[in-house]
Structures are given as C-alpha cells and as structure tokens.
C-alpha angles and dihedrals in degrees: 000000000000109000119218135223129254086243097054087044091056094036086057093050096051087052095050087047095053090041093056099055085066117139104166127093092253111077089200106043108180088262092069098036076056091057094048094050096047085046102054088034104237147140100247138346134199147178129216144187108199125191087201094187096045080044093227136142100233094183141005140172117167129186123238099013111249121228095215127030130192105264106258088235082064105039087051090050091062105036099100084058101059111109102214095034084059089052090061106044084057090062097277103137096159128100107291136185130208089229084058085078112019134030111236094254092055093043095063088061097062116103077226086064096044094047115031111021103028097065089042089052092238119155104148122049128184112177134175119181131203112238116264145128121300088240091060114029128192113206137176105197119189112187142190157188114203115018133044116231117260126223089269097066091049091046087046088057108042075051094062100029101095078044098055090039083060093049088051085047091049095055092042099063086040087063099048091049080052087060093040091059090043090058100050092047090046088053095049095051110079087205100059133071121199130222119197110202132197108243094223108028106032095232126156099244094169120014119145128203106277089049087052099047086053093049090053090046096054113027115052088221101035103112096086140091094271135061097281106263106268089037082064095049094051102048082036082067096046113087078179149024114316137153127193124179131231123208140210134172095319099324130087140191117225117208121197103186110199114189123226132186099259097350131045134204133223126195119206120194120173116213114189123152129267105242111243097234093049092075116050110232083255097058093042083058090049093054092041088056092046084048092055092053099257118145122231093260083053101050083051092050102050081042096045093234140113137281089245095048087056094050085049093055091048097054091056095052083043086058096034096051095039091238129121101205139059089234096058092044086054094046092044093048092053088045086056090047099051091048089051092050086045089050088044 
C-alpha cells in the first residue's frame, strides 16, 4: 500500500474540512474541484452525474473550462468503450487509471482514443467514482497530457473518496431542504401551482388542478402524465435553478425549476394584466397605497376617508382579483404591472 506523505495527509485534511463548511445546493462547486486538481498535480479535472439510459449529462463542473468539448452524440457513441467507464459500470468505484488496462500503445489504437481523447489532448486518465447505481453514475475524472498518475494520486483518492460520497449526501439532503422550502412557500402562495417531477422519468408525480389547467393553456400537449414536450427539454438542458417564461396573448407562465436529488420541483406562476376597467381609479389607488407599504389608517388618511371606506374598498379588489389576502392582491397587482411595462 502506497504511504503518504505528511504533506498529502494534511493536504487532504485541509480539502475534507473546506469542503465541509459548504452551504450551497452543489456539493462540488468549481473551488473545491481546484483544490483537488492542485492536490493530486494534474492538467484538468471534472465531475459528472450521468443518466446513462435516458443517455444525459445530469451535472458537470469542469476546471479549467474547456473551449471546445467532445459533441455529446460522440461522447455517448463511445462510451461503452471506455475502459474505466466499463469498470465501472461492472461494480469498480476506486480510484482507476487507463494504464491500468491498456499500454499506451495499445491504447492509441482504440476508436475511444481517436475519437474522444485525442481531440481533448488527453493522454493520461486517473478516475474514482461514488458509489451509485449504473443508471445514475457519480465520477471524478483528473486528466493529463504529459505525465501518467503514480500510486500516490490513486491512494490520495481511495483515501477521499468516503469523504467525498458524505459531501454528495450532505448536499443532497441541502437541496432537498431547499424543495421542501419551495413547496411550503408555493403552497402558501394562492398565485402559484406546484409540479413535482421524477427525476428519472419525467413523470408528473403531484400536480394539482390549477397547475394542470396552466399546463394545458399554455403547452399544446400538455394535457398528459409527463412535463409537455418542449417544458422537458428545457428543464433536460438546467444542472441548476433556473426559471423561462412562456407567453401567450398578454398573458405568460413563469416557470421557476428547482433540482432535487431524484425529484424536481417546478414552480409555475401566471402573470396576465389586470384590465384596466376591472379596478375603479379609486381602488387602484387603494392597491397602489398597500403596495407602497402604507397601513389601512394611513391610506384613509392620504385619501381623506375612513378606515372603513378603505377596508371597503379592499374587500371588492379581494373579490375582483380572486385572492383572499392583501399580500396576494399586492403581488398580483405588481405582476400585473411588470407585465404591462414589459408589453410597453
């Protein structure tokens, strides 16, 4: 068994203990992929989550960036012949090299080689992988040009990897706090409809009425069990939040996506104008002053009426707007707003 220095041991400390004080959804952020790949001395490093039946790429951070990627149509041709991506596949999750497997002569005559490292200037490849099922797979790929990795980067790595499964687990469960919270404010809100989405099927698991009324409204076939056809190829294409908006007439559905680990969450919000003629000038007043902060003594008070009056006048744009708060009147009056000064 390869020892390691002082130096890598404490090097691999310093990474767990970074990595621990996390707070965000993503449980590599491209800080922490930079400290693996200076630790372990290398070109470039990545992560990636793979759906390997539905044939998409789930996650990715790559350091540095690349200019130019291998076309997914490629990258999903040769798959099958990548050695350590094989290995995997067969139930190998430690740190693994390509020269594990090939020589490097042999190696440049693979179609793998021609195709795939070749164009990216690979020649070296060191990979460990988090336990998970074949469908969904979890890699750390470090890469090279000019030099093979030694025993000490793949110790390095076996030794991080428990490590690196229970940061996966801890942002997991941050993100499905994170959906959680979503929900319960979605629910709260009498303007909003939530969708709640299998992760790997993209089925509608929860939808309720209104969500569904919107879906059919706005989406020609979005009356079925799964996400209508252009809603799932745009959320297919997000690794993270993300939200798009989808119009029609005057009207437009705004969509708030919020990934979870094997469900995600949309969030669908319609925002259509209040007509004109629906609020008299004097509740339109009335709204404008509740926007602008201004309690119900207040409002009487800048329109020289009475409290009563105001609460009147309340109750009628309650009834006029289908709401039953004054937060959801106010919300639905600046929505209106914004989509007027985005029509203008």
């Amino acid at each position: 068994m390869q020892r390691l220095s002082a130096a890598d041991l404490e090097g691999a400390l310093d990474f767990v203990g970074e990595a621990a004080d996390a707070v965000g959804p993503d449980p590599f952020p491209p800080h922490l992929l930079e400290r693996l790949r200076t630790l372990l001395g290398c070109e470039w490093a990545s992560y990636c989550e793979l759906d390997r039946p539905g044939q998409r790429l789930l996650a990715l951070v790559e350091i540095p960036v690349p200019e130019d990627g291998v076309p997914d149509d490629v990258f999903w041709q040769i798959v099958g012949q990548h050695p350590l991506c094989v290995a995997q596949m067969q139930g190998r999750y430690d740190a693994l090299k390509l020269s594990d497997f090939h020589s490097r002569r042999e190696f440049h005559r693979l179609e793998v080689y021609a195709e795939y490292f070749r164009p990216s200037g690979i020649e070296f490849e060191l990979e460990v992988a988090l336990p998970s099922p074949p469908s969904h797979t979890r890699t750390f790929l470090f890469d090279d040009a000019s030099h093979d990795f030694g025993e000490r980067e793949r110790a390095l790595l076996n030794l991080l990897q428990p490590h690196l499964l229970q940061l996966h687990h801890a942002a997991s469960l941050r993100r499905r706090g994170a959906v959680a919270r979503r929900l319960i404010e979605a629910a709260a809100d009498s303007a909003r409809a939530c969708v709640v989405v299998s992760e790997a099927t993209g089925a509608m698991e929860t939808v309720g009425e209104r969500a569904r009324e919107w879906l059919r409204t706005y989406f020609v076939d979005g009356a079925g069990s799964h996400l209508p056809t252009a809603l799932a190829e745009w959320q297919r294409h997000q690794r993270a939040a993300a939200s798009t908006t989808v119009e029609r007439g005057t009207a437009c559905l705004l969509i708030q996506y919020v990934p979870g680990e094997t469900e995600d969450l949309l969030i669908l919000e319609e925002r259509r104008p209040i007509d004109d003629a629906l609020l008299t000038p004097r509740e339109q007043e009335v709204i404008a002053l509740v926007a602008d902060g201004l309690r119900n003594s207040e409002i009487a008070e800048r329109l020289w009426v009475s409290p009563a009056t105001v609460r009147k006048h309340l109750e009628n744009i309650y009834d006029k707007l289908g709401v039953h708060t004054r937060t959801a009147a106010v919300a639905q009056f600046q929505r209106s707003a914004h989509v007027r000064a985005g029509a203008a």
